[in-house]
C-alpha atoms as an extended CHARMM CRD file, in Angstrom:
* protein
*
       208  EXT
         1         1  UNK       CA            -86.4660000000      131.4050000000      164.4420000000  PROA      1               0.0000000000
         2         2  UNK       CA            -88.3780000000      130.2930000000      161.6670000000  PROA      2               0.0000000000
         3         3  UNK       CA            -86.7080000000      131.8470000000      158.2300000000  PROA      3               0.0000000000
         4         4  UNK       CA            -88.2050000000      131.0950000000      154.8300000000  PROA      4               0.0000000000
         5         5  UNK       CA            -85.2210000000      130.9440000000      152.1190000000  PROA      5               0.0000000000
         6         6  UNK       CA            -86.5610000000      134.1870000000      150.7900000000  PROA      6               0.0000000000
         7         7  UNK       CA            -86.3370000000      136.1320000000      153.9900000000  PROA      7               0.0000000000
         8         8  UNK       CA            -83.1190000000      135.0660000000      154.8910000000  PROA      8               0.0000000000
         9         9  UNK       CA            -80.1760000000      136.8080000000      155.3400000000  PROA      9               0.0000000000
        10        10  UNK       CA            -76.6240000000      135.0620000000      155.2200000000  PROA      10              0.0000000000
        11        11  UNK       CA            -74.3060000000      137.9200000000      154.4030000000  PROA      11              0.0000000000
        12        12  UNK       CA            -72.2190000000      138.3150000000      157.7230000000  PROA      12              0.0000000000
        13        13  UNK       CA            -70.6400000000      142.0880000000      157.0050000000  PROA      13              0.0000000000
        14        14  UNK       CA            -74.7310000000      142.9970000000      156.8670000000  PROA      14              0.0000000000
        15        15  UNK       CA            -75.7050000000      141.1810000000      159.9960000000  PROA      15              0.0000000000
        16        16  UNK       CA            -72.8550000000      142.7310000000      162.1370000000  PROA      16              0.0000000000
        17        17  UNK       CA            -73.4340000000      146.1980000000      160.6200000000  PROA      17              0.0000000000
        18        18  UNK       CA            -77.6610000000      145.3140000000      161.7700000000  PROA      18              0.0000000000
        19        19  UNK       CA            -76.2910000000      144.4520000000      165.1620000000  PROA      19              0.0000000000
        20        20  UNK       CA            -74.2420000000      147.5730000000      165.9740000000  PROA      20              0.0000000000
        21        21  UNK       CA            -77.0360000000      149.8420000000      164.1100000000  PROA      21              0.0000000000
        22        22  UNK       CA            -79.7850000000      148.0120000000      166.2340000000  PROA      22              0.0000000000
        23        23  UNK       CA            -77.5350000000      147.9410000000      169.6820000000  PROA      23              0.0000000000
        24        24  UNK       CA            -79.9540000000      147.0800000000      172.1800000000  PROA      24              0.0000000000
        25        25  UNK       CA            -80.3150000000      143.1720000000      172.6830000000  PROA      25              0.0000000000
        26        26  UNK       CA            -82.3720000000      141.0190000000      174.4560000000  PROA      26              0.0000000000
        27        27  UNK       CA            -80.3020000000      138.3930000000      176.5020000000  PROA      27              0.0000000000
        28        28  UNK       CA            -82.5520000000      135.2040000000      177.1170000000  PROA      28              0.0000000000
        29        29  UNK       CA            -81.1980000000      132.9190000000      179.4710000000  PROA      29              0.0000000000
        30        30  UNK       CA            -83.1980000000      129.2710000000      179.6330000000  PROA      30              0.0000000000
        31        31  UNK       CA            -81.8920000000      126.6610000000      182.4110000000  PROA      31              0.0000000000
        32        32  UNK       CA            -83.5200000000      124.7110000000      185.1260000000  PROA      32              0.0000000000
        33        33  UNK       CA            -84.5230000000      127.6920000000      186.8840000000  PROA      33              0.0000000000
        34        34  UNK       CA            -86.2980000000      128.8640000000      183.9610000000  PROA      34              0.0000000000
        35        35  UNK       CA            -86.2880000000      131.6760000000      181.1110000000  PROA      35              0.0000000000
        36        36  UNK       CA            -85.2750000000      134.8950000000      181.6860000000  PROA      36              0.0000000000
        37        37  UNK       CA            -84.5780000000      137.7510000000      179.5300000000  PROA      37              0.0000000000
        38        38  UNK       CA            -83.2690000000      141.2890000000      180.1400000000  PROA      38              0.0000000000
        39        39  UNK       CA            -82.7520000000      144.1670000000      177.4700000000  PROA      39              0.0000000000
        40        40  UNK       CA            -79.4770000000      145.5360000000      177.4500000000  PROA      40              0.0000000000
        41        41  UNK       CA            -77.1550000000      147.1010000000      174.7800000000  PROA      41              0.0000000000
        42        42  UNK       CA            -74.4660000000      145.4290000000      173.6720000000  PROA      42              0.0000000000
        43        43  UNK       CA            -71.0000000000      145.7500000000      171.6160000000  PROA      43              0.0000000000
        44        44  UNK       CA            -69.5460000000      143.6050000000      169.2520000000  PROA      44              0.0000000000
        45        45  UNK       CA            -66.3800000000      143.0100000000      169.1890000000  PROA      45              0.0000000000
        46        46  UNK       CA            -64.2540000000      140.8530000000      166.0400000000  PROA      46              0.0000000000
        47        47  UNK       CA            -60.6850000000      140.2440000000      166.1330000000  PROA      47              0.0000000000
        48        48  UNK       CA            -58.6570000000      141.4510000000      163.3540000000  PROA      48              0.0000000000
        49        49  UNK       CA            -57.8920000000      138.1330000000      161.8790000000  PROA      49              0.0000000000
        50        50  UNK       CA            -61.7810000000      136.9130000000      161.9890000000  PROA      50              0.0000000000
        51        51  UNK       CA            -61.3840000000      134.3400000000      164.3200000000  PROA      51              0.0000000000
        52        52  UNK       CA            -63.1660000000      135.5340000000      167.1990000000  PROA      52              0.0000000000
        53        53  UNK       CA            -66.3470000000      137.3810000000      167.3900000000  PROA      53              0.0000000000
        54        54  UNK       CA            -68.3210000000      138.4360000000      170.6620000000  PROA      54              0.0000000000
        55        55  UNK       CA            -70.8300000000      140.3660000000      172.0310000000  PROA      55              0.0000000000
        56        56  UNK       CA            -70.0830000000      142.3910000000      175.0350000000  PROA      56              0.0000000000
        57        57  UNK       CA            -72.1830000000      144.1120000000      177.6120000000  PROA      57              0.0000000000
        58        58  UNK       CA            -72.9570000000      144.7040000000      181.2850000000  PROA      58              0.0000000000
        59        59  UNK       CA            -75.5110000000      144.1080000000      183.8310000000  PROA      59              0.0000000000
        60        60  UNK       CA            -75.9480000000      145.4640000000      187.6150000000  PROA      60              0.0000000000
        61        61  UNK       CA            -74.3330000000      143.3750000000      189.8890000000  PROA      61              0.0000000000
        62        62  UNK       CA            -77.9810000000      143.3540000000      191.5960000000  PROA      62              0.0000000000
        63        63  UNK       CA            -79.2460000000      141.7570000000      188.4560000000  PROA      63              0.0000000000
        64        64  UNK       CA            -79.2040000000      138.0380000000      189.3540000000  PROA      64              0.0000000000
        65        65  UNK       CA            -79.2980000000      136.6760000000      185.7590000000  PROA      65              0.0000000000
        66        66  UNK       CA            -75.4480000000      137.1390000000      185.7050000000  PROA      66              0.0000000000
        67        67  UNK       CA            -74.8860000000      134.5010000000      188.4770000000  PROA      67              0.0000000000
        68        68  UNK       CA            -77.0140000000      132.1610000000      186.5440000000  PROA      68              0.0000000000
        69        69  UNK       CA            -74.4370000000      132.4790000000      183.8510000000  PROA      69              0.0000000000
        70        70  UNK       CA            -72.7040000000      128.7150000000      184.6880000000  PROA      70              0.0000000000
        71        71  UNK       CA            -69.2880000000      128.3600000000      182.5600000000  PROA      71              0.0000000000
        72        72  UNK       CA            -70.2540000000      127.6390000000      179.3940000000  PROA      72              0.0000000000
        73        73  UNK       CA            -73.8470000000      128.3250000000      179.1440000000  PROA      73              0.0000000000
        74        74  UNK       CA            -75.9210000000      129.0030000000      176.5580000000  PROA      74              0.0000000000
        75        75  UNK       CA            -77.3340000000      131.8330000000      175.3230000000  PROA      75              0.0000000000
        76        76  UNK       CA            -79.7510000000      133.3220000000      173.1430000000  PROA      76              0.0000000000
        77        77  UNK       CA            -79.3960000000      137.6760000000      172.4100000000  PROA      77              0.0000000000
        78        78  UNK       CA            -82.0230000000      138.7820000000      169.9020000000  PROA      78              0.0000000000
        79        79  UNK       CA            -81.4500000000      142.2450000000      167.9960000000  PROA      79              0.0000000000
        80        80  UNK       CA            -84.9740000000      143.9510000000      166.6590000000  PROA      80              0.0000000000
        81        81  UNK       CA            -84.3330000000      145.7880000000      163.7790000000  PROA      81              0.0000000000
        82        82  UNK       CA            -87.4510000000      148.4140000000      162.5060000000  PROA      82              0.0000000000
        83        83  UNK       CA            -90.7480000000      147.0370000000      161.6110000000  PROA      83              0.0000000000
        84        84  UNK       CA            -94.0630000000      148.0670000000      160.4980000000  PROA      84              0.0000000000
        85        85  UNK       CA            -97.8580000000      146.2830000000      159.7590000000  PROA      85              0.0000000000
        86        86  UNK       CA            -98.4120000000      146.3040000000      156.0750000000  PROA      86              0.0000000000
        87        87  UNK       CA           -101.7870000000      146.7020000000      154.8140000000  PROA      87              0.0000000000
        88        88  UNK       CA           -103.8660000000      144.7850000000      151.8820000000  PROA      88              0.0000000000
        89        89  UNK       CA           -104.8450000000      148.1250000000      150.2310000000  PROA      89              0.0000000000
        90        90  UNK       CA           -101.4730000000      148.9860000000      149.5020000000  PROA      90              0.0000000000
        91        91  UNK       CA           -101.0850000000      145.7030000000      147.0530000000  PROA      91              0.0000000000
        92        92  UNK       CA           -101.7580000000      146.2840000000      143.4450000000  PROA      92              0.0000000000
        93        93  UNK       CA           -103.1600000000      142.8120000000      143.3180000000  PROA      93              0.0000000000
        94        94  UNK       CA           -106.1500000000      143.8590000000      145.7340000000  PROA      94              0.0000000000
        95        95  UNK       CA           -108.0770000000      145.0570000000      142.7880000000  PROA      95              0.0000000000
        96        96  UNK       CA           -107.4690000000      142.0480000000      140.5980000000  PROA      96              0.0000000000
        97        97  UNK       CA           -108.0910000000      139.6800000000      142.8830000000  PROA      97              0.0000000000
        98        98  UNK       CA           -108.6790000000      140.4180000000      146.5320000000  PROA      98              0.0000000000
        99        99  UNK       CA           -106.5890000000      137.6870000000      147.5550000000  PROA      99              0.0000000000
       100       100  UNK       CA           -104.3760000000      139.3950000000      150.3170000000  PROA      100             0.0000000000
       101       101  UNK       CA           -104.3950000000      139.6780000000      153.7290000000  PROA      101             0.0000000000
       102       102  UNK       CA           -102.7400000000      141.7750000000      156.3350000000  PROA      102             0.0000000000
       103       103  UNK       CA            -98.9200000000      141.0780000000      157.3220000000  PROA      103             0.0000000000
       104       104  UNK       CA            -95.7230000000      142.8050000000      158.9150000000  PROA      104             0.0000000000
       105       105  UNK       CA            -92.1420000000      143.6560000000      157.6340000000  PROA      105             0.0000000000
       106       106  UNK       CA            -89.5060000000      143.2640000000      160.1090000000  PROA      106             0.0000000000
       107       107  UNK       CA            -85.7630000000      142.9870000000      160.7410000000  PROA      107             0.0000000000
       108       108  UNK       CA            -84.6930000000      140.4500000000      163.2020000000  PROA      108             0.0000000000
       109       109  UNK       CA            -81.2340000000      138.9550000000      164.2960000000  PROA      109             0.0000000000
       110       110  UNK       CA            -80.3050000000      136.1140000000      166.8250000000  PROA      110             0.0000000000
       111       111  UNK       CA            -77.2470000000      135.5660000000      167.4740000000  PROA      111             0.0000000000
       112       112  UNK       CA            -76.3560000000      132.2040000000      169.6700000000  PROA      112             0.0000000000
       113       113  UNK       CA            -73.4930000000      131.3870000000      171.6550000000  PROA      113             0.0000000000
       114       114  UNK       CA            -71.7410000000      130.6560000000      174.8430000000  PROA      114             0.0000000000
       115       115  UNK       CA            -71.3090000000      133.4580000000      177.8100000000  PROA      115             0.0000000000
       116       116  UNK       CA            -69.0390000000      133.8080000000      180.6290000000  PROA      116             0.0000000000
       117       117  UNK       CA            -69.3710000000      136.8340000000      183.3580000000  PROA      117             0.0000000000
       118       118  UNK       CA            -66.1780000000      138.9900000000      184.1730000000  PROA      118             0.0000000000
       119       119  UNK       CA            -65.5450000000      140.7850000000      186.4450000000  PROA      119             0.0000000000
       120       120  UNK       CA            -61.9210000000      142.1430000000      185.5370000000  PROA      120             0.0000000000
       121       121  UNK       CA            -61.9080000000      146.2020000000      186.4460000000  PROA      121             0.0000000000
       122       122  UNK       CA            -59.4660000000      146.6240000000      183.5010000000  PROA      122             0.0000000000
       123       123  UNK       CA            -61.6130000000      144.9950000000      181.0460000000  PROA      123             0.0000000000
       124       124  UNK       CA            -64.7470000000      146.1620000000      182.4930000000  PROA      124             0.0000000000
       125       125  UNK       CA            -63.4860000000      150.1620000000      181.5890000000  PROA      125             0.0000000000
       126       126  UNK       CA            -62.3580000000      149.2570000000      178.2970000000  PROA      126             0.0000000000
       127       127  UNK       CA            -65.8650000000      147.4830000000      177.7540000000  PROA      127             0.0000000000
       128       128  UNK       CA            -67.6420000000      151.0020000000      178.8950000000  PROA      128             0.0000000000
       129       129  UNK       CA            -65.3480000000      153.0670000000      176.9400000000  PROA      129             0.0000000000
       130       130  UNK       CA            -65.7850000000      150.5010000000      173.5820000000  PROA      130             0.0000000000
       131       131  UNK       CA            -69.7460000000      151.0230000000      174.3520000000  PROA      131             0.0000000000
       132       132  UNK       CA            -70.1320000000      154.5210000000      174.7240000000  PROA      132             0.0000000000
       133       133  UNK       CA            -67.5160000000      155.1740000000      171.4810000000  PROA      133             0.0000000000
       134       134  UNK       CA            -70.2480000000      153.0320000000      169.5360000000  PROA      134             0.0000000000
       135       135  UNK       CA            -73.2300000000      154.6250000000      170.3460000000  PROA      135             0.0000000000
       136       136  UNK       CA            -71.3690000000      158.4610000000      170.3490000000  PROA      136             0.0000000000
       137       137  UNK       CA            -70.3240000000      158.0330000000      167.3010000000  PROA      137             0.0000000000
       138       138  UNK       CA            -72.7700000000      160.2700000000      165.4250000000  PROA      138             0.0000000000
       139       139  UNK       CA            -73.0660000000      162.7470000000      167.6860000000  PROA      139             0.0000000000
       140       140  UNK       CA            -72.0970000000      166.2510000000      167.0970000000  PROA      140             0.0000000000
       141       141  UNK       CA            -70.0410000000      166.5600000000      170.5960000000  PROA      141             0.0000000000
       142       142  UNK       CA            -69.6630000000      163.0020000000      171.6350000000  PROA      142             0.0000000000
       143       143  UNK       CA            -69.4960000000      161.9350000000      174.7980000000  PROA      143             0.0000000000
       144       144  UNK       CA            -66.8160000000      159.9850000000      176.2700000000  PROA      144             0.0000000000
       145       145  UNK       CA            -66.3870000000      157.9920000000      179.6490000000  PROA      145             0.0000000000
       146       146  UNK       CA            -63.3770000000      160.4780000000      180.7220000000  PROA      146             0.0000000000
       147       147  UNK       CA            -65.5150000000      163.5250000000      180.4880000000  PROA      147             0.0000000000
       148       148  UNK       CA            -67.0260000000      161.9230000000      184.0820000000  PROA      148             0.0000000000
       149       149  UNK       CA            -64.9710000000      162.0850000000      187.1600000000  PROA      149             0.0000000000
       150       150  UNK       CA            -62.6080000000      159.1310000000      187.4780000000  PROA      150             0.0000000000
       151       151  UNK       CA            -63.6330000000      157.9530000000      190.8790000000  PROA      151             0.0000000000
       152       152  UNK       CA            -67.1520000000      158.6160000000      190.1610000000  PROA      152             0.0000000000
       153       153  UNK       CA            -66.5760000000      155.9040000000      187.0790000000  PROA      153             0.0000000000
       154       154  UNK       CA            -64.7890000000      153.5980000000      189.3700000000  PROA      154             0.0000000000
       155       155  UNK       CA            -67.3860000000      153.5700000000      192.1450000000  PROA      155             0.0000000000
       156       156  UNK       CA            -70.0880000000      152.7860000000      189.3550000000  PROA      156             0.0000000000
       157       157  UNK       CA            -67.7320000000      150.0230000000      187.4530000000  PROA      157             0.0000000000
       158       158  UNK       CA            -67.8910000000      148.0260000000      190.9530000000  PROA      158             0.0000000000
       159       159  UNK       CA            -71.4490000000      147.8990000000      190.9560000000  PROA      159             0.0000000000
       160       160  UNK       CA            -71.7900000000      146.3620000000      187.2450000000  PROA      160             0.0000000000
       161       161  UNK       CA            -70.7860000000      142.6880000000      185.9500000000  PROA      161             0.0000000000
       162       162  UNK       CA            -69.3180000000      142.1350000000      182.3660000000  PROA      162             0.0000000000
       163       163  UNK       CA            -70.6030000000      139.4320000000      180.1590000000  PROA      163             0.0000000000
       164       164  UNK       CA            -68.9100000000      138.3770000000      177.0270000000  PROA      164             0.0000000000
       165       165  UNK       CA            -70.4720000000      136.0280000000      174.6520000000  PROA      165             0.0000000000
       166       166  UNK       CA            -68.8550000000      134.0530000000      172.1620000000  PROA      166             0.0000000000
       167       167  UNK       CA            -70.8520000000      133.6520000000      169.0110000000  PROA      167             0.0000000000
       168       168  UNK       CA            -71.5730000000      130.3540000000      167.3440000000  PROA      168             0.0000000000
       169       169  UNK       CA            -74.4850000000      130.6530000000      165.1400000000  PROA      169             0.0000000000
       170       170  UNK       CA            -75.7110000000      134.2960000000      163.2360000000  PROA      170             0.0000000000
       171       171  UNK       CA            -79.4730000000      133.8690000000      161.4610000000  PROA      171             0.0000000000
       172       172  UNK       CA            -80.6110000000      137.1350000000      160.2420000000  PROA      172             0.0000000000
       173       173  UNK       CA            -84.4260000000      137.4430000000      158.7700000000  PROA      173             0.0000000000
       174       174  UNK       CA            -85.4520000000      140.4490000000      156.4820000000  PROA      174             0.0000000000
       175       175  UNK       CA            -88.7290000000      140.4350000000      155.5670000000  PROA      175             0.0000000000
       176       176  UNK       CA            -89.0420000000      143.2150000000      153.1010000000  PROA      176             0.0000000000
       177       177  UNK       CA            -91.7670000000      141.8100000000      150.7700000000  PROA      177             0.0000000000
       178       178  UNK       CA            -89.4700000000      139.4940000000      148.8770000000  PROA      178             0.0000000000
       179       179  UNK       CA            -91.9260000000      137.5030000000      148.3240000000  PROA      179             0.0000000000
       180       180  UNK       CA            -94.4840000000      139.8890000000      146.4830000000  PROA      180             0.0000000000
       181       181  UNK       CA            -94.9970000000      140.3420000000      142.9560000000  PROA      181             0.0000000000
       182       182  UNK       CA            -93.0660000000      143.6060000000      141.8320000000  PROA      182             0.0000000000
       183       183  UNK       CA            -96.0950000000      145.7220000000      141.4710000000  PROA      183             0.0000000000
       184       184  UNK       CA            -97.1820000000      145.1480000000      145.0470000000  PROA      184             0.0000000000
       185       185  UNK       CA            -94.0720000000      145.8570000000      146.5230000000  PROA      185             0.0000000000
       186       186  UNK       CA            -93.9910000000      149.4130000000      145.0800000000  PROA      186             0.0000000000
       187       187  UNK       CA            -97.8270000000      149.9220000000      146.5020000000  PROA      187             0.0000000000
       188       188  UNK       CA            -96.2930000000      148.5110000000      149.9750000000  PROA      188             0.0000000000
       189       189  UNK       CA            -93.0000000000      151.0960000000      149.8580000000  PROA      189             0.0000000000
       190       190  UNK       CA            -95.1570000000      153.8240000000      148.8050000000  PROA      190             0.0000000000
       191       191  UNK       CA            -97.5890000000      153.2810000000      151.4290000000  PROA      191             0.0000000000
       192       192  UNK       CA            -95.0760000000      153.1940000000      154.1540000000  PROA      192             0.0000000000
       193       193  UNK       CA            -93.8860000000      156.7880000000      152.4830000000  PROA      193             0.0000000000
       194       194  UNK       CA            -96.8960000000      158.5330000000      152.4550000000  PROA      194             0.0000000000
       195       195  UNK       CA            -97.7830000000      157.0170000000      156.2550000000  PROA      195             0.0000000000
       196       196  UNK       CA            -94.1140000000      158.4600000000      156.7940000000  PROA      196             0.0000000000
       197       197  UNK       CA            -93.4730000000      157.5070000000      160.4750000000  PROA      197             0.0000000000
       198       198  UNK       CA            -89.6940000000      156.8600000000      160.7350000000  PROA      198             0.0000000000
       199       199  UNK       CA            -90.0750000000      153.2900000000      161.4590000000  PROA      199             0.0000000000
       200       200  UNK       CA            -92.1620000000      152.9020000000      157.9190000000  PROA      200             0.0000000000
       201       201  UNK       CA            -89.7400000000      154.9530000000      156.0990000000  PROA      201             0.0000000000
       202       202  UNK       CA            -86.7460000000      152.8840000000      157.5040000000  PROA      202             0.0000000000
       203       203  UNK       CA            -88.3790000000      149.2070000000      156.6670000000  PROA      203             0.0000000000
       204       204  UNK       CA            -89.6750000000      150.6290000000      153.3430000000  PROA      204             0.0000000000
       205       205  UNK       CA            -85.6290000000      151.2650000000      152.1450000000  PROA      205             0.0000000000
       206       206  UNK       CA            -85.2260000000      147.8460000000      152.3380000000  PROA      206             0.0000000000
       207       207  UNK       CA            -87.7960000000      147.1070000000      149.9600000000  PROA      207             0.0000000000
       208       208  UNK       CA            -86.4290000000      146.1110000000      146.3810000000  PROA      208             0.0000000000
């Protein structure tokens, strides 16, 4: 991913806290068979000393891009954060100049790294139980895995394969307007207020 010094974003509390926030990833997968990619949510696990860190997810056991997991391949899981197109008429500069042109803020994270598939039934139901915590969270009557019927969550955990991914490289890329004169970033938050769908109004919090 291409990341101008301005957009980028090296602070690794922030990029984890984009990951779980964003949750759904897109797994590409690039070998001799080709390039395949598959969106799935994932969870991301970090050891309590730091030393480890990992994305965790699942896939149907009908899915073939686990079997084209080979041990230690490489892969590529890309997190989209909220976007939204940013108009010229919202820069102050417009009227002094006219020298802008359309562009798009965005939140983006990639997150590299090697994968293996597992298949433990033990770690697969602490996996689904770790998942479903993260996204229940904020829920007013969360859900949990045990509300279901425990054979009904066994049957399903047999037809799923775990993959766990240990992370190498993090690059996170916020473009928020960074690079615009003060004055023009106001026009561009403002404008993604008064437009006021909720992906504007997220991207436009961002803005500094």
């Amino acid at each position: 991913m291409y990341v101008p010094s301005h957009f980028r974003e090296d602070d690794i509390g922030k990029l984890h806290q984009y990951i779980r926030d964003i949750g759904l990833g897109l797994l590409i997968v690039a070998d001799e068979d080709g390039i395949e990619a598959n969106h799935i949510p994932f969870h991301l696990s970090i050891e309590q000393d730091g030393t480890f860190t990992r994305l965790q997810c699942h896939v149907a056991r009908s899915n073939p891009v686990w079997s084209r997991l080979k041990p230690n391949a490489r892969v590529l899981v890309v997190f989209q954060g909220p976007d939204a197109y940013i108009s010229p008429s919202w820069y102050k500069t417009k009227t002094e100049t006219g020298r802008v042109v359309p562009t798009w803020n965005y939140l983006a994270v990639h997150a590299e790294g090697t994968a293996r598939t597992v298949e433990n039934p033990v770690w697969l139901k602490d996996h689904l139980h770790k998942l479903t915590s993260q996204q229940e969270s904020d829920m007013d009557q969360p859900w949990s895995v045990d509300d279901a019927p425990a054979d009904y969550v066994d049957r399903l955990a047999q037809a799923i394969v775990g993959i766990e991914i240990d992370i190498e490289t993090l690059t996170g890329k916020l473009k928020a307007s960074q690079n615009q004169p003060e004055a023009n970033r106001v026009g561009v938050k403002k404008g993604f207020e008064n437009r006021g769908e909720k992906g504007d109004c997220i991207i436009a919090s961002f803005i500094r």
